[in-house]
C-alpha positions in Angstrom: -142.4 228.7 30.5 -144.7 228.4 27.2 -148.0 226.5 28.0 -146.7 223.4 26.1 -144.3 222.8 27.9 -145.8 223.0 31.1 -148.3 220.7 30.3 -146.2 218.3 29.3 -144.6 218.6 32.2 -147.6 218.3 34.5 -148.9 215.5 31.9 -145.5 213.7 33.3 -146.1 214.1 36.8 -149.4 213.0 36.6 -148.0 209.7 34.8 -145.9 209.1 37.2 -147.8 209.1 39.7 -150.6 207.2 38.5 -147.8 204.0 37.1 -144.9 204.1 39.2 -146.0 205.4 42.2 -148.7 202.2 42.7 -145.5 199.9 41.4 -143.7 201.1 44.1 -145.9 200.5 46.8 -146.4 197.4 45.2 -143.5 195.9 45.2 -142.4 196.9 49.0 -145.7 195.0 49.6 -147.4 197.9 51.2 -150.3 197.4 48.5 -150.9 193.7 48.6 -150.7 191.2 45.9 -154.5 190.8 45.8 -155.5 194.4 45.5 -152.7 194.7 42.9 -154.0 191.7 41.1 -157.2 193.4 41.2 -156.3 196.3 39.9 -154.1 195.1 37.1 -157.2 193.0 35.6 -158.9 196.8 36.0 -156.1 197.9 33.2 -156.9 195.1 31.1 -160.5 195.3 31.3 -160.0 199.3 30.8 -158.1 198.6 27.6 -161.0 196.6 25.8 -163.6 199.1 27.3 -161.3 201.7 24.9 -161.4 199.4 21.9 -165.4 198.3 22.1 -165.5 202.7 22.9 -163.8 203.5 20.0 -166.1 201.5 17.7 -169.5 202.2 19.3 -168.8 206.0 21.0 -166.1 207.3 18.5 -167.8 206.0 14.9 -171.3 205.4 15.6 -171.1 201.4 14.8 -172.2 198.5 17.2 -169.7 196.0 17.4 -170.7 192.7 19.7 -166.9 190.8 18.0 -164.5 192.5 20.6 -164.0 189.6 22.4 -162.9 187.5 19.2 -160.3 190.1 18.4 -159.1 189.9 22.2 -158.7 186.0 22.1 -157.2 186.5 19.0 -154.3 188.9 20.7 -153.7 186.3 23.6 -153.4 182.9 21.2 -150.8 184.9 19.1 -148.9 186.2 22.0 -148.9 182.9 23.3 -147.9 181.3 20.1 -144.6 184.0 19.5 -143.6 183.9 22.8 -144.0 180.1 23.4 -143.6 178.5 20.0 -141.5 181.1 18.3 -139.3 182.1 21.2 -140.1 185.7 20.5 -139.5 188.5 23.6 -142.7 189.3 25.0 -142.4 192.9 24.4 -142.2 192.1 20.9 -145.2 189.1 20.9 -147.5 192.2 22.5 -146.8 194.0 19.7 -146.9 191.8 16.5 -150.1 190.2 18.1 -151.8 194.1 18.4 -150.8 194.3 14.2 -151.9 190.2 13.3 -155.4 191.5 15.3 -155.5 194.9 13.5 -154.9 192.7 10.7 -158.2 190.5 11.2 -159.9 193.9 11.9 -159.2 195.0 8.8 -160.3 191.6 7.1 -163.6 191.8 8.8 -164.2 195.6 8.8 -164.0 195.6 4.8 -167.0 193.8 3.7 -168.8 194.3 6.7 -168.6 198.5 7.4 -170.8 198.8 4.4 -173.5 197.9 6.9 -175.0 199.7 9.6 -177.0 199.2 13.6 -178.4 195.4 14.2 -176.8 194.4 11.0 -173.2 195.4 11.7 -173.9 194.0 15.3 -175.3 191.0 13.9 -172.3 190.3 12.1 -169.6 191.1 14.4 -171.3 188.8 17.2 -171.3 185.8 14.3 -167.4 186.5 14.1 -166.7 186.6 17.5 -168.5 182.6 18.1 -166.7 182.2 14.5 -163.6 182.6 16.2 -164.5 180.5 19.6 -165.3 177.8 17.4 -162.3 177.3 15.4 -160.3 177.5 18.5 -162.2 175.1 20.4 -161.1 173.1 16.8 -157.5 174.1 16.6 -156.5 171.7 19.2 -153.0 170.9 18.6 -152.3 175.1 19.0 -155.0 176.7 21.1 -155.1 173.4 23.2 -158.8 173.5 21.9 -162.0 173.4 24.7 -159.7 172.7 27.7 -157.3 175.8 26.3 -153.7 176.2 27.2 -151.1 177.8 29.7 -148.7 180.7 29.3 -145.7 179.6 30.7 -144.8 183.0 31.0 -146.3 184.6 34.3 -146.5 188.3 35.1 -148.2 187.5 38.2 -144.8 186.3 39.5 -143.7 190.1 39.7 -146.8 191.9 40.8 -145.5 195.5 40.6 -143.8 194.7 36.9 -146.9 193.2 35.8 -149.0 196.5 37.3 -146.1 198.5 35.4 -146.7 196.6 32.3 -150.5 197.0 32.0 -151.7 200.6 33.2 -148.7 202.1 31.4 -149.7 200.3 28.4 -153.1 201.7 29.2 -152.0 205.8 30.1 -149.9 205.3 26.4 -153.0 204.0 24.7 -155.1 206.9 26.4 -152.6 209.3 25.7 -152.0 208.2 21.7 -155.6 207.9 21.2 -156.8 211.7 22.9 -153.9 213.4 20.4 -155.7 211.2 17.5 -159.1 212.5 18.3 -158.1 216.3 18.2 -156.0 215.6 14.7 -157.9 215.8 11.7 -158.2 212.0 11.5 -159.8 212.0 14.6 -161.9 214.8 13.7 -163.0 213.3 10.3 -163.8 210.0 12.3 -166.7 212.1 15.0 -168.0 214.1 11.9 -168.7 210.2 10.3 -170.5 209.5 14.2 -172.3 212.5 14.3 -173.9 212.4 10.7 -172.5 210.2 7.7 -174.8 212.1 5.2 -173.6 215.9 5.9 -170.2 213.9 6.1 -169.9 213.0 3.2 -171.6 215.9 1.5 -168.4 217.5 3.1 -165.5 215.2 1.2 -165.2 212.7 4.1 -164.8 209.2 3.2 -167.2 207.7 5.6 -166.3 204.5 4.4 -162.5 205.0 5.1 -163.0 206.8 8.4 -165.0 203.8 9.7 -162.5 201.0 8.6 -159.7 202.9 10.4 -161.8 203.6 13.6 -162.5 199.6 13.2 -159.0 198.9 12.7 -157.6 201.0 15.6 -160.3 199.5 17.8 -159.0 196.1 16.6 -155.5 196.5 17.0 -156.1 197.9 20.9 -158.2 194.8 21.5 -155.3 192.7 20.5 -153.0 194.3 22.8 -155.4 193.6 25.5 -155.6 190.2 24.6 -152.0 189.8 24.3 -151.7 191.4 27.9 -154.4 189.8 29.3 -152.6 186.0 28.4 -149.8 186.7 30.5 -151.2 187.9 33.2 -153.6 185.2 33.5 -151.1 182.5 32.4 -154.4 180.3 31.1 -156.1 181.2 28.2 -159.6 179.4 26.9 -161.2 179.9 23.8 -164.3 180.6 26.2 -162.2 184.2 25.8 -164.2 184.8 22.6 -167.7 184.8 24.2 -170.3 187.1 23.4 -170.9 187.2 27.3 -167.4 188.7 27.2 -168.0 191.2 24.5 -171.2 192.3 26.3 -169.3 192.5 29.9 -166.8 195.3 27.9 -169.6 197.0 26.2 -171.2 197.2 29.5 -167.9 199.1 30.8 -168.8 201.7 27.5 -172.6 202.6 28.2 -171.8 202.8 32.2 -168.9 205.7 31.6 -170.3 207.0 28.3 -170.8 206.4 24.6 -167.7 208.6 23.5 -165.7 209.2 27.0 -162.9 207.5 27.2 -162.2 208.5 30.5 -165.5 207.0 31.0 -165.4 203.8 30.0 -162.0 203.7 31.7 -163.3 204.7 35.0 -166.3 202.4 34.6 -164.3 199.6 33.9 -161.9 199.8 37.4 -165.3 200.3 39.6 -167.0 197.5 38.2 -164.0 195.0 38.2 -163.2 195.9 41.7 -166.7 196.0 42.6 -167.4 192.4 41.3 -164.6 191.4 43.2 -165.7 193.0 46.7 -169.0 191.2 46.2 -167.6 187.9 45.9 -169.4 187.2 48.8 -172.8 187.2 47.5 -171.6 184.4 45.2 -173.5 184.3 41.8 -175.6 186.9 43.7 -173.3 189.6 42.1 -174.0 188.8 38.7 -177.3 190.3 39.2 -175.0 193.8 40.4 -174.1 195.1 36.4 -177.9 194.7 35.0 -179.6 196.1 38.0 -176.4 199.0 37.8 -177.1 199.5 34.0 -180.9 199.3 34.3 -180.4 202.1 37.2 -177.9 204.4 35.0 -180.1 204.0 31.8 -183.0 205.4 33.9 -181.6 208.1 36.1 -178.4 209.2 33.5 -179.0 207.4 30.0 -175.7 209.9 28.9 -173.4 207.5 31.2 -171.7 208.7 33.6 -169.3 211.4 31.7 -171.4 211.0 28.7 -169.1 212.5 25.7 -167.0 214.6 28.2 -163.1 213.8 29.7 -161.4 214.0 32.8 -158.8 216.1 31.6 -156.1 217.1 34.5 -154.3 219.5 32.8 -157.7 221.2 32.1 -158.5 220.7 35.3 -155.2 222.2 36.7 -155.8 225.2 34.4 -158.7 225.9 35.8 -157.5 226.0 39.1 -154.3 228.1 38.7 -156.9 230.3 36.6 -159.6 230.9 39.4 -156.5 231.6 41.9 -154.7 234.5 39.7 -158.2 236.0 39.5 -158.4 235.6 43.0 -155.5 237.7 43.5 -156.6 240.2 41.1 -159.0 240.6 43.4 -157.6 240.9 46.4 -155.0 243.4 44.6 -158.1 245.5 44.1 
C-alpha cells in the first residue's frame, strides 16, 4: 500500500474516532448532556482560537477584532435561517463568506499597518461592531439581543457532530494550506516581510488572505456558536471576548494550531470545573498565562503539531528497526 494511502486511511480512522465515536456515546447518554455541552463550547472556542492563530501565529499581525467578526457570523446566521428561511447548513456557510467579506473590507486599508497600530485598529472595529448592534434594534434585538429559534442543544450528539467535525475539516483544510505554496509564502511574510519581499512575495497580498481566511473561520464560529447557544448579545463583540481567544493562542503557541486547539478544550473545561470558586476562577487564565509566559514563553507546543500520522510513523518505524535487530 503506497504511503498516501495509508495515511489517509489512518487520517480517517483517527476522524472517526475523535467525531463519531464521542456522538455515539453521546447520544446513548453514556457521556452526559453537560459534559457534552461542555465540550461542544470547547469546539467553538477551538475554532476562533484557529482564526485569532492564523492572524497573530501564521502572519505576524496582532488582531484584537476577532470577536466582531464572530458576532458578525452568528447575527447573519440568525438572520438567513430566521428571516430568510434559509437551511442552516447553508446560513453557516453564506455567514463564513458575508464575514470573510467584512475581513476583506477591514484588512484592505488597514494591513498596511503593523504591531500596536494594526491592534489598535482591529480592537476599534470590534466595539465598532458592538455598537451598531446595540443600535440595530429592530434586527439584532439591540442591548437585550435576540434568540435562535433553532436549537442544537435539543440534539446533543448532532450538535457535538456538527461542531468538532466542523472543527477536524477546518484543521484538516487549513494544515494542507500551510504546506502549499500559499501557505508557505504566508510564514515567509511572518518570519521576515523585508527578505520576503526582496524574494517576489507580495507581503501585502499574503497578509490580506491570511486576514481573510482568519475572518471567514471566525464567521463560521460565530454562525456555529448562535445555534448552539440559541441567544446571541451584541456583548458577543467584546474586546474581553477577543482577548479570552487570544489567550487560547499564546497558552498552546503563536503558530500551533494544535496548540491553540488543545489550549482552548483545557481552559473551557477548566473554567467550567471551577465554577465553584465563583468569580474566583476568573483569576485562573492570568495567573495560568503569567505562569506559562514565565516558565515556557514558546506556549505550550510553541510552533510545533501534534501530528498522528507522524506520530504513527514513528512508531511503526522504531518497531521494524526493532526487528532488524532482533533479526541480527
Amino acid at each position: 500500500m503506497k504511503k498516501d494511502s495509508r495515511n489517509f486511511i489512518l487520517l480517517g480512522i483517527i476522524v472517526v474516532f475523535i467525531v463519531f465515536v464521542p456522538a455515539l456515546l453521546i447520544k446513548f447518554s453514556i457521556i452526559d448532556a453537560y459534559t457534552a455541552q461542555i465540550l461542544t463550547l470547547g469546539g467553538i472556542n477551538a475554532i476562533l482560537a484557529i482564526s485569532v492563530n492564523i492572524v497573530c501565529g501564521l502572519t505576524g499581525q496582532l488582531s484584537l477584532g476577532q470577536a466582531g467578526f464572530m458576532a458578525i457570523g452568528s447575527y447573519s446566521c440568525i438572520f438567513f435561517t430566521s428571516s430568510l428561511g434559509c437551511p442552516l447548513a447553508l446560513s453557516i456557510c453564506i455567514a463564513g463568506l458575508i464575514t470573510a467579506f467584512f475581513g476583506f473590507l477591514i484588512g484592505f486599508p488597514t494591513l498596511k499597518l503593523t504591531g500596536d497600530y494594526l491592534a489598535i485598529v482591529t480592537l476599534g472595529f470590534g466595539e465598532i461592531i458592538r455598537v451598531v448592534f446595540v443600535n440595530l434594534k429592530s434586527i439584532t434585538g439591540g442591548a437585550n439581543g435576540m434568540r435562535f429559534t433553532t436549537k442544537l442543544t435539543v440534539f446533543p450528539d448532532l450538535a457535538f457532530l456538527t461542531i468538532i467535525g466542523t472543527l477536524v475539516a477546518i484543521i484538516i483544510l487549513l494544515q494542507n494550506f500551510m504546506r502549499s505554496t500559499y501557505g508557505r509564502a504566508i510564514m515567509a511574510v511572518r518570519e521576515d516581510e523585508i527578505a520576503a519581499n526582496s524574494n517576489g512575495v507580495g507581503v501585502f497580498k499574503y497578509k490580506m488572505t491570511g486576514f481573510v481566511i482568519a475572518s471567514f473561520v471566525a464567521g463560521i464560529g460565530g454562525a456555529l456558536y448562535a445555534p448552539f447557544i440559541a441567544f446571541v448579545k451584541p456583548d458577543l463583540a467584546s474586546f474581553n471576548r477577543s482577548i479570552d481567544y487570544l489567550i487560547f493562542v499564546v497558552l498552546g503557541g503563536m503558530g500551533s494550531i494544535t496548540g491553540s486547539v488543545s489550549a482552548a478544550f483545557i481552559l473551557t473545561y477548566l473554567q467550567e470545573f471551577l465554577r465553584f470558586l465563583s468569580d474566583y476562577r476568573l483569576l485562573i487564565y492570568p495567573l495560568i498565562l503569567i505562569l506559562v509566559m514565565l516558565f515556557r514563553p514558546q506556549g505550550l507546543l510553541g510552533t510545533k503539531e501534534i501530528s498522528f500520522v507522524g506520530l504513527w510513523e514513528k512508531i511503526t518505524q522504531k518497531s521494524v528497526k526493532k526487528e532488524k535487530a532482533d533479526a541480527n
